[in-house]
PyMOL CGO cylinders between C-alpha atoms (Angstrom):
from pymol import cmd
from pymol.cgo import CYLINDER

trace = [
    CYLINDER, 200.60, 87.11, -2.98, 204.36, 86.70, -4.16, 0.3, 1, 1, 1, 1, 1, 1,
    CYLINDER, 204.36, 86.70, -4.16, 205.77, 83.39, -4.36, 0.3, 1, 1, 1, 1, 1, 1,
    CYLINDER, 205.77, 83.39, -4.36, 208.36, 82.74, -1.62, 0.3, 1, 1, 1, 1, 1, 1,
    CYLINDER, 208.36, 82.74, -1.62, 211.17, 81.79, -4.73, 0.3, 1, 1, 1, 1, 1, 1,
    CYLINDER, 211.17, 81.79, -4.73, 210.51, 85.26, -6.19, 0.3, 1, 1, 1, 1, 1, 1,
    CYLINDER, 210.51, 85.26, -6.19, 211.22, 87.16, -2.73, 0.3, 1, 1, 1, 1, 1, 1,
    CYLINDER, 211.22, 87.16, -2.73, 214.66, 87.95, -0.83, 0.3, 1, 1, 1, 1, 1, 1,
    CYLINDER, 214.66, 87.95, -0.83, 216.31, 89.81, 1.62, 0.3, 1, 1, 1, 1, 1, 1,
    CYLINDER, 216.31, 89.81, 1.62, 219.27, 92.10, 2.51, 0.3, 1, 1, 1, 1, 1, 1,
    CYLINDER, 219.27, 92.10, 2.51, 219.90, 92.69, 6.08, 0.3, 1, 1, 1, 1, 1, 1,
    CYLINDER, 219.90, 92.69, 6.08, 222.00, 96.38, 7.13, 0.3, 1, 1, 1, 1, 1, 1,
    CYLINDER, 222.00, 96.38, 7.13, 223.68, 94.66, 10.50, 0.3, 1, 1, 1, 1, 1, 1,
    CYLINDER, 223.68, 94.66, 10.50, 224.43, 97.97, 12.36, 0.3, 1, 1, 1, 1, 1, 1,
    CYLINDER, 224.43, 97.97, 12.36, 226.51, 98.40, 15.44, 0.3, 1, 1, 1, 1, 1, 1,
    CYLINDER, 226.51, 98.40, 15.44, 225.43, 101.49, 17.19, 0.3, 1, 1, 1, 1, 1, 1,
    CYLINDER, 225.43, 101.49, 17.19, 228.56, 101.44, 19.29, 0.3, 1, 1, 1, 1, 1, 1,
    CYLINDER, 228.56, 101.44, 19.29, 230.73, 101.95, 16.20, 0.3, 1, 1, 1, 1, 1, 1,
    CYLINDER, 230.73, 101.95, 16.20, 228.28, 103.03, 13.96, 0.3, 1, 1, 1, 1, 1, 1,
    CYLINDER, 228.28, 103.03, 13.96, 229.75, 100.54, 11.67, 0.3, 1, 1, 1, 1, 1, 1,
    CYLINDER, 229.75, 100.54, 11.67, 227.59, 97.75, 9.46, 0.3, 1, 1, 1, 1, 1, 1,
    CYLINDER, 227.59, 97.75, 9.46, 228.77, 94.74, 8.28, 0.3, 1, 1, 1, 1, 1, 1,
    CYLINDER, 228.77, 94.74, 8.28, 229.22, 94.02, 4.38, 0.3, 1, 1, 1, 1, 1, 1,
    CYLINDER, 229.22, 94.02, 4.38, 229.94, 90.04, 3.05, 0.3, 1, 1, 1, 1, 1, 1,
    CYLINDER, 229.94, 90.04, 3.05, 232.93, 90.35, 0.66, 0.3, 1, 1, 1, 1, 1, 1,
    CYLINDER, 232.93, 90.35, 0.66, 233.08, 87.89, -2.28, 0.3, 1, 1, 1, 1, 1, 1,
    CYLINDER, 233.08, 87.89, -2.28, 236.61, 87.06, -3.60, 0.3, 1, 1, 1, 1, 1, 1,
    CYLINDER, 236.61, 87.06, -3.60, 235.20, 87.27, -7.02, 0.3, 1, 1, 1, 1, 1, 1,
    CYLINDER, 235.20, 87.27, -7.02, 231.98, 87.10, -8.84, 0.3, 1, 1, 1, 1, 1, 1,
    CYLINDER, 231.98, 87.10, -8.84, 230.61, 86.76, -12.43, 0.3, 1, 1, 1, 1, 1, 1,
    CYLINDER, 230.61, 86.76, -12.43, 229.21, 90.37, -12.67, 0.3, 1, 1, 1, 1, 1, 1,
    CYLINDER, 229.21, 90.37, -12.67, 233.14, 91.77, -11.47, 0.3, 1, 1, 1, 1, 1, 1,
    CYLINDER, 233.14, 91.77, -11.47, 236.59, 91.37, -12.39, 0.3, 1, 1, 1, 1, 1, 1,
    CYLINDER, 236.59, 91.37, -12.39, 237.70, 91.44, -8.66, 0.3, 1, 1, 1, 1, 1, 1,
    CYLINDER, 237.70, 91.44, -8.66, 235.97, 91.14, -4.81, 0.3, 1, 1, 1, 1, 1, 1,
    CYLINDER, 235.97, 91.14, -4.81, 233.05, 92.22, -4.45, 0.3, 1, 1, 1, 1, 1, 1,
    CYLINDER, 233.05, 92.22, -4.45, 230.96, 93.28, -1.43, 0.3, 1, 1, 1, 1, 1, 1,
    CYLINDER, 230.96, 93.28, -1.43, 227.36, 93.34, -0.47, 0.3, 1, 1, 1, 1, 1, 1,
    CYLINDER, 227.36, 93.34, -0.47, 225.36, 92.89, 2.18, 0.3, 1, 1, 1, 1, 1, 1,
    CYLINDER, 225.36, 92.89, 2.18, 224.06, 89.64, 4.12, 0.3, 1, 1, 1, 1, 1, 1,
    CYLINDER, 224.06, 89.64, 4.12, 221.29, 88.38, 2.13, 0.3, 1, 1, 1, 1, 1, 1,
    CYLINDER, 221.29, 88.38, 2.13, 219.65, 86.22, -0.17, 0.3, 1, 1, 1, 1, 1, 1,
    CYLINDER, 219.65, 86.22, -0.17, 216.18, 84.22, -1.74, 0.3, 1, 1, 1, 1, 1, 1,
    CYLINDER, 216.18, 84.22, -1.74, 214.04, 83.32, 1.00, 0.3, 1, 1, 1, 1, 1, 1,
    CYLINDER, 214.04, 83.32, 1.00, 213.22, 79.30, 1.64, 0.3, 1, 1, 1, 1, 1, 1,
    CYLINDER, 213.22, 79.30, 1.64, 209.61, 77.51, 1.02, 0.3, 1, 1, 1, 1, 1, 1,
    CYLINDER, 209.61, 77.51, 1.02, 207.17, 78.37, 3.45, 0.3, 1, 1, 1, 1, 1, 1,
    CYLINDER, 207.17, 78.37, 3.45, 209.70, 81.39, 5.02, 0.3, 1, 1, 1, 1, 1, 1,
    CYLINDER, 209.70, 81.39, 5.02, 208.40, 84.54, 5.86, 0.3, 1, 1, 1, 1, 1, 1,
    CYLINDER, 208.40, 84.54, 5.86, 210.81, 87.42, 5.40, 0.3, 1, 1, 1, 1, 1, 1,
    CYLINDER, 210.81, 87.42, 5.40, 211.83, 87.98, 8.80, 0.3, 1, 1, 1, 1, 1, 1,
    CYLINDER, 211.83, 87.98, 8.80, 213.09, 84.72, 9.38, 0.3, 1, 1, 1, 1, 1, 1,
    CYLINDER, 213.09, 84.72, 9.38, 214.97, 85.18, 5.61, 0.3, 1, 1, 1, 1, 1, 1,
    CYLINDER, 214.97, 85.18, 5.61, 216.42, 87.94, 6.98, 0.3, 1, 1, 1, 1, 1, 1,
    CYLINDER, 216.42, 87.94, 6.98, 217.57, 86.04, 10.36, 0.3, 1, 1, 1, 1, 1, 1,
    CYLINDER, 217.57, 86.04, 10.36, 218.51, 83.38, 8.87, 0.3, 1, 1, 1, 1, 1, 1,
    CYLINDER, 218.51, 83.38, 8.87, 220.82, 84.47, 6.16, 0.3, 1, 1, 1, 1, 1, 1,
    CYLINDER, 220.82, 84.47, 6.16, 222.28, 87.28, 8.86, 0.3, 1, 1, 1, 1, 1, 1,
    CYLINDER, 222.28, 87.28, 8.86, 223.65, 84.31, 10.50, 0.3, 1, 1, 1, 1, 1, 1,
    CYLINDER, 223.65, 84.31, 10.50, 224.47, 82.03, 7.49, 0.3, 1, 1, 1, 1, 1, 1,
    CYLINDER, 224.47, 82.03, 7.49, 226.66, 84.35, 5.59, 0.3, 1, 1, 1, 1, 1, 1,
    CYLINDER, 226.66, 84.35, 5.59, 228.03, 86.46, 8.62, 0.3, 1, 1, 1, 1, 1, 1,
    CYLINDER, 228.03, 86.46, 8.62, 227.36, 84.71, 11.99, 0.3, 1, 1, 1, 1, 1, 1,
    CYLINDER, 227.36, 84.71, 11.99, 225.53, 87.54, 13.64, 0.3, 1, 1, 1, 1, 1, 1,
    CYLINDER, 225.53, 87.54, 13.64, 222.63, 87.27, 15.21, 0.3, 1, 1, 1, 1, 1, 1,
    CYLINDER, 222.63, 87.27, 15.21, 220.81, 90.47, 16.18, 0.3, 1, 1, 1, 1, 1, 1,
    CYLINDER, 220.81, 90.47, 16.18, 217.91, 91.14, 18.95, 0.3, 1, 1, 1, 1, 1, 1,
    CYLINDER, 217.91, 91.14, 18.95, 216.68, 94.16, 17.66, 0.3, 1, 1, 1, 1, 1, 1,
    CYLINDER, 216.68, 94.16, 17.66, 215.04, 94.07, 13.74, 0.3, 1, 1, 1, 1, 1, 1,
    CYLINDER, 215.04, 94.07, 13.74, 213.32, 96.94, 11.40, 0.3, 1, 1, 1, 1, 1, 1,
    CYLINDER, 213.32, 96.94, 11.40, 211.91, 96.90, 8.22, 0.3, 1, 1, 1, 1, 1, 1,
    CYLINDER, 211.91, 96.90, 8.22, 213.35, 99.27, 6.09, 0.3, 1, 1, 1, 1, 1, 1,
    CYLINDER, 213.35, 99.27, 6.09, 211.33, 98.53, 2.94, 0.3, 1, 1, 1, 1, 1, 1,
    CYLINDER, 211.33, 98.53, 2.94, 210.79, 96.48, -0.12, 0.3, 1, 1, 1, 1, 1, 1,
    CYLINDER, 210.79, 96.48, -0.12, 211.30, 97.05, -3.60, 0.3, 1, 1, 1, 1, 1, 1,
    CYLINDER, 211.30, 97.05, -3.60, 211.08, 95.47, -6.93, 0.3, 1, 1, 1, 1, 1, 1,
    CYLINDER, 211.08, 95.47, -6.93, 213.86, 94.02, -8.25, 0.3, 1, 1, 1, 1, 1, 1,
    CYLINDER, 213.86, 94.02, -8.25, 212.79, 94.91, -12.30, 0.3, 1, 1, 1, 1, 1, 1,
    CYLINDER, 212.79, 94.91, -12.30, 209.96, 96.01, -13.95, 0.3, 1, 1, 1, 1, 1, 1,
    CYLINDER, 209.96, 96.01, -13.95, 207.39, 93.64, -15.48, 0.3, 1, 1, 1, 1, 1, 1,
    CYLINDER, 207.39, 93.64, -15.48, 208.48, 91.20, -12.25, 0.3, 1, 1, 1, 1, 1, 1,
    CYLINDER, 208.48, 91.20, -12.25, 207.56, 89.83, -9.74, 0.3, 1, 1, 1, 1, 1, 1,
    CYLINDER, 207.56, 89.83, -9.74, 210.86, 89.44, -7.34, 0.3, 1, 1, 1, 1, 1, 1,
    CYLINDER, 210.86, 89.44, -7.34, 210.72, 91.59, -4.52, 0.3, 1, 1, 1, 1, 1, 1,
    CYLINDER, 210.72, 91.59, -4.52, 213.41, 92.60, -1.68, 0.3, 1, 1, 1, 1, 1, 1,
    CYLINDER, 213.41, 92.60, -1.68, 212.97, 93.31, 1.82, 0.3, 1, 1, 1, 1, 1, 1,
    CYLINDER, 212.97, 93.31, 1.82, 215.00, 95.27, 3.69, 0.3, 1, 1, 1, 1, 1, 1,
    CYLINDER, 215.00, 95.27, 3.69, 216.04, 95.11, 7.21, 0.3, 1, 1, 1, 1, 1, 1,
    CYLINDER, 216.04, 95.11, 7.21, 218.01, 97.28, 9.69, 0.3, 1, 1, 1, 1, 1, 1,
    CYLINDER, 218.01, 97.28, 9.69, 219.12, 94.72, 12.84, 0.3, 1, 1, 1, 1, 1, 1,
    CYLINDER, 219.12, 94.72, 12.84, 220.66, 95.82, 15.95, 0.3, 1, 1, 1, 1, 1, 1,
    CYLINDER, 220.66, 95.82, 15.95, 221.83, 94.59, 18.90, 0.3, 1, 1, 1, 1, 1, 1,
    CYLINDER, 221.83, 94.59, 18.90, 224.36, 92.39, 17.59, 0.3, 1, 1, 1, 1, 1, 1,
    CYLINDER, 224.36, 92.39, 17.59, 226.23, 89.22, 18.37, 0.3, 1, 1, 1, 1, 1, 1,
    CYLINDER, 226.23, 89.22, 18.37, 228.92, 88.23, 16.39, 0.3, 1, 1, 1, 1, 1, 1,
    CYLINDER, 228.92, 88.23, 16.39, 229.53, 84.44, 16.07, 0.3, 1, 1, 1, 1, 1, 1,
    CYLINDER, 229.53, 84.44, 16.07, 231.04, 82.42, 13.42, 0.3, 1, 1, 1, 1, 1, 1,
    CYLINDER, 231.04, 82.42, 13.42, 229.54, 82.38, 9.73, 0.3, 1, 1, 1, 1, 1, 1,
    CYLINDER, 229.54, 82.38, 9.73, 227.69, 78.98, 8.48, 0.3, 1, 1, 1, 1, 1, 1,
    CYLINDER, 227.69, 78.98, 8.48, 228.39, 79.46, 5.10, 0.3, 1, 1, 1, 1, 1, 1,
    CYLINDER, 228.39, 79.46, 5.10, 226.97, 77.24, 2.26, 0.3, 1, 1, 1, 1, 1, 1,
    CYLINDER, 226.97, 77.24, 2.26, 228.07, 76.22, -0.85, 0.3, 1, 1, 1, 1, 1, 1,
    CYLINDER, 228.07, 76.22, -0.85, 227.55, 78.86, -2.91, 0.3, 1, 1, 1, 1, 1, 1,
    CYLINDER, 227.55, 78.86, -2.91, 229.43, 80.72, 0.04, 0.3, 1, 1, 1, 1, 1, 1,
    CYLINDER, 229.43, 80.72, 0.04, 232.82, 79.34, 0.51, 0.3, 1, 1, 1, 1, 1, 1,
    CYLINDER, 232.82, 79.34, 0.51, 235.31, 82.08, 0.69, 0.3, 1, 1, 1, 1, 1, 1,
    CYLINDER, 235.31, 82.08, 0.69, 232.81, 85.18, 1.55, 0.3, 1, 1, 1, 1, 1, 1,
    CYLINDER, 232.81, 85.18, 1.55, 234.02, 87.38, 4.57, 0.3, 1, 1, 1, 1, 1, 1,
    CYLINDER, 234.02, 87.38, 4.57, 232.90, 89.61, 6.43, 0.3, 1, 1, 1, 1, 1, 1,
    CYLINDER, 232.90, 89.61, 6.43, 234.06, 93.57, 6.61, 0.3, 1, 1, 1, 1, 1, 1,
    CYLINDER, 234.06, 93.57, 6.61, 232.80, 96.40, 9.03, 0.3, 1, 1, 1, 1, 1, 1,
    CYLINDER, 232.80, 96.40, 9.03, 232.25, 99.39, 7.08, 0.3, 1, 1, 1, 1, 1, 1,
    CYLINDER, 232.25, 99.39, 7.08, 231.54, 103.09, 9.14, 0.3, 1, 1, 1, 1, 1, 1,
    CYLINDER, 231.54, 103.09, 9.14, 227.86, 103.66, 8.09, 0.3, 1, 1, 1, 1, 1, 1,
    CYLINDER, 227.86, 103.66, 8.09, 229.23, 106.76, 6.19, 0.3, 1, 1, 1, 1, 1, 1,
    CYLINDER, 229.23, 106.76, 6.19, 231.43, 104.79, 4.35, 0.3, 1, 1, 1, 1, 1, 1,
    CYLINDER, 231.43, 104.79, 4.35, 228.99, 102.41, 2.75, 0.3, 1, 1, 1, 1, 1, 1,
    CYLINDER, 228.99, 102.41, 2.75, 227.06, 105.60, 1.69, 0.3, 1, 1, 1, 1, 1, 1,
    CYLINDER, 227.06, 105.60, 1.69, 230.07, 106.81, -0.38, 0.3, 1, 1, 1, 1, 1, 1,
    CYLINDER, 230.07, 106.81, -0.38, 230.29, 103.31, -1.83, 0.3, 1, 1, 1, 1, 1, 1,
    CYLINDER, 230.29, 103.31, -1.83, 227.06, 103.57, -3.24, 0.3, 1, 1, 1, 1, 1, 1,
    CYLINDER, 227.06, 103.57, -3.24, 228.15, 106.38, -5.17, 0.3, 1, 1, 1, 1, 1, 1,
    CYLINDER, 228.15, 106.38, -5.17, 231.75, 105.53, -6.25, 0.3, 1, 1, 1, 1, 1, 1,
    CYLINDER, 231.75, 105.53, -6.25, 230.53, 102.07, -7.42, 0.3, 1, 1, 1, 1, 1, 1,
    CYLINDER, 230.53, 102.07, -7.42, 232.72, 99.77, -4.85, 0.3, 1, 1, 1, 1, 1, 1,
    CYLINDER, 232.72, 99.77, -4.85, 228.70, 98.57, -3.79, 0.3, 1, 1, 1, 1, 1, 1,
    CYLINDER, 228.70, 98.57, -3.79, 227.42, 97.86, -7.13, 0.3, 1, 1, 1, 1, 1, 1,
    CYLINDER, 227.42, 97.86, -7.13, 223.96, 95.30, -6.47, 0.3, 1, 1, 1, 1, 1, 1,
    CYLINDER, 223.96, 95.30, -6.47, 220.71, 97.33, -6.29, 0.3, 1, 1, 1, 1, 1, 1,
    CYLINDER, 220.71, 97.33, -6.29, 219.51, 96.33, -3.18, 0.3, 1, 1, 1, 1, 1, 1,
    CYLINDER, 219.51, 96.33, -3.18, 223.02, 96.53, -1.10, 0.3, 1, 1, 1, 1, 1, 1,
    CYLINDER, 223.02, 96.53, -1.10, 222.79, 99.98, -2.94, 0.3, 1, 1, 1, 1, 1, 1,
    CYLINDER, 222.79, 99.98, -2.94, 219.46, 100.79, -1.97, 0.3, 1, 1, 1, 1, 1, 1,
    CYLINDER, 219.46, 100.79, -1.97, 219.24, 99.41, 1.64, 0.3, 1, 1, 1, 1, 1, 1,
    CYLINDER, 219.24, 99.41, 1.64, 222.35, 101.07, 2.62, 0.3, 1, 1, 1, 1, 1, 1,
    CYLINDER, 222.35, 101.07, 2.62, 220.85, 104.22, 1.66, 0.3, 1, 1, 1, 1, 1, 1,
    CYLINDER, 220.85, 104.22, 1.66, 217.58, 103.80, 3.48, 0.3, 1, 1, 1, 1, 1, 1,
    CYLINDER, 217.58, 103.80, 3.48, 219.41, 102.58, 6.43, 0.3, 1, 1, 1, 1, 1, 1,
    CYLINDER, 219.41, 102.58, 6.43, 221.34, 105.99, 6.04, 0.3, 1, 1, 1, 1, 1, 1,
    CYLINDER, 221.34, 105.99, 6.04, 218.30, 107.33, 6.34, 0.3, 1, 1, 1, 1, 1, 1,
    CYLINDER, 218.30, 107.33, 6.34, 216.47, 105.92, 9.10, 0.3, 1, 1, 1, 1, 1, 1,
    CYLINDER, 216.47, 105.92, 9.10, 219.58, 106.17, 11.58, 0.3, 1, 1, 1, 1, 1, 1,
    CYLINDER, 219.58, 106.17, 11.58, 219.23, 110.51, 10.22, 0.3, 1, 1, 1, 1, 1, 1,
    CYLINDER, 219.23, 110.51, 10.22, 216.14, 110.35, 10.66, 0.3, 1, 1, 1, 1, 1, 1,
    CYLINDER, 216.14, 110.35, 10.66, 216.45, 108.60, 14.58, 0.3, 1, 1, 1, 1, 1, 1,
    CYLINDER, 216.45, 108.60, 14.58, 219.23, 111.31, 15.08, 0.3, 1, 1, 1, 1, 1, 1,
    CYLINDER, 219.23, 111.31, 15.08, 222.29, 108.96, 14.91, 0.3, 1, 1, 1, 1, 1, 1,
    CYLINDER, 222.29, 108.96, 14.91, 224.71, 111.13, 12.58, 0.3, 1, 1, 1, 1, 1, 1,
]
cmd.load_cgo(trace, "trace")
């Protein structure tokens, strides 16, 4: 069993009607020069399970709520650790206002066309693994449902 400080979450908020998903854009952080975007996310609280991670920073950093959630995977962060990622597809989206924290202050939020994020994760404007790799699976699982 992992403990709940070691786990996180990135949530791919999709919008079948657009086929767009939202990113969180940072004005700047420490690991770029410039913004920097992502996806909603972040560590899970004590006693959280990773659904309601997911839920709860969807809303916090972009003020969606969704009806509709999937598990797209986990992964480990690094070798020889123990900090895992889940990944989440949600759908059936309202859009609300963000209830950002601290650590927050500033982040926006950006629809992206689904295709779009994909070529960010190859010409580097997406640049955190699990951003990286849960676009991609999302990619995958809308293919793979037929939603090119």
């Amino acid at each position: 069993m992992h403990e709940t400080s070691r786990l996180s979450v990135c949530v791919i908020a999709h919008d079948l009607d657009t086929d767009q998903i939202a990113t969180v854009r940072y004005a700047r952080r420490s690991w770029t020069p410039g913004p920097a975007w992502t996806m909603p996310g972040g560590k899970l609280d004590p006693g959280e399970d990773s659904l309601e991670g997911a839920r709860r920073e969807l809303k916090e950093e972009s003020g969606i709520t969704a009806a509709t959630w999937s598990p797209l995977g986990e992964i480990a962060l690094m070798t020889k650790s123990t900090a895992r990622l889940h990944m989440f597809i949600a759908r059936d989206l309202t859009v609300g206002e963000q209830e950002l924290t601290g650590a927050e202050t500033g982040m926006t939020v950006e629809w992206w066309p689904l295709e779009e994020a994909v070529a960010a994760t190859m010409d580097g404007r997406l640049l955190l693994s699990g951003a990286v790799v849960s676009v991609l699976m999302a990619a995958q699982a809308v293919s793979a449902a037929g939603r090119v």
